[in-house]
C-alpha positions, 0 to 999 in steps of 0.5 A, spaced: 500 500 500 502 507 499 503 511 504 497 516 503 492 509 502 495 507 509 493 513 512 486 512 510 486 505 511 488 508 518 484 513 519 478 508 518 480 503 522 480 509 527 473 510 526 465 507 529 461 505 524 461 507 516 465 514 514 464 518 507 470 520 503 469 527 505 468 525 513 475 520 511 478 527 508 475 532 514 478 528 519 484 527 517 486 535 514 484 536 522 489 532 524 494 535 519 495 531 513 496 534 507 491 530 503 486 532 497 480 530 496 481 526 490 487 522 493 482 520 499 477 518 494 481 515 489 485 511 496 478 509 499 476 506 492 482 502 491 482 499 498 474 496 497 478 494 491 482 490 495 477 487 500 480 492 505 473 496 506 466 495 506 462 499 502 455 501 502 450 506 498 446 510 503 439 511 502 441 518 498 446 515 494 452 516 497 457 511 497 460 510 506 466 506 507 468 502 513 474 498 515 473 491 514 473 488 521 474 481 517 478 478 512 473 474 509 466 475 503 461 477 509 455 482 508 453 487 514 446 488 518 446 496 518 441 500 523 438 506 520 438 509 526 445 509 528 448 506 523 450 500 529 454 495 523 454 487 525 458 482 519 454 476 518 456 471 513 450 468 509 452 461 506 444 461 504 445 467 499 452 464 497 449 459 494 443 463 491 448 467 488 452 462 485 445 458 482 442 464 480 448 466 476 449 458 473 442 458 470 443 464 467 449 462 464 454 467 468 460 465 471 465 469 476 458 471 480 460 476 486 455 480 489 453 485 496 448 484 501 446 488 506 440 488 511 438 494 513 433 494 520 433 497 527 437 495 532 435 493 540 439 499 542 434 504 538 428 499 538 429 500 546 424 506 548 429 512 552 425 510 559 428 503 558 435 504 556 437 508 563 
């Protein structure tokens, strides 16, 4: 890795949760880093390209990074409310992919999947949290 896609791999690997370029790029310039936006994005592409971070597509579009907490293909439970993350691997969808993909006559089958919900802590109502 270059050293500048080092220091955004770090700079998520120090965060919670999921993280925009412009947060990746904001968090960084703040700690003084001579880094430009495009370096940040062209970093955080090649590093979803290389299985380092997760990606997601939030409602309005935008794409999100995280570091990967795991080396191996996994999907993610993502919570609307406070974007809690959990990865979960999913051999059923594995499967699925792979025949849906050979009746079709596609090879080299890859795919993302996320399942977006509510998790225990915001289900909770406040006057039960405390």
């Amino acid at each position: 890795m270059t050293t500048r896609r080092d220091a955004v791999h770090d700079t998520l690997r120090k965060s919670e949760g999921f993280r925009s370029a412009q947060d990746v790029y904001a968090e960084m310039r703040l700690h003084g880093a001579k880094i430009g936006l495009t370096t940040v994005y062209r970093a955080l592409q090649a590093l979803a390209d290389g299985g380092k971070v997760d990606v997601l597509r939030t409602d309005e579009g935008e794409s999100v990074y995280r570091a990967c907490a795991s080396d191996v293909h996994h999907h993610h439970l993502v919570c609307r409310r406070c974007g809690r993350t959990v990865e979960v691997a999913g051999p059923a969808v594995e499967r699925w992919a792979e025949m849906v993909g050979s009746e079709h006559g596609f090879t080299e089958i890859t795919h993302t999947v996320e399942v977006f919900g509510t998790c225990s802590s915001c289900s909770t109502p406040a006057v039960r949290r405390g």
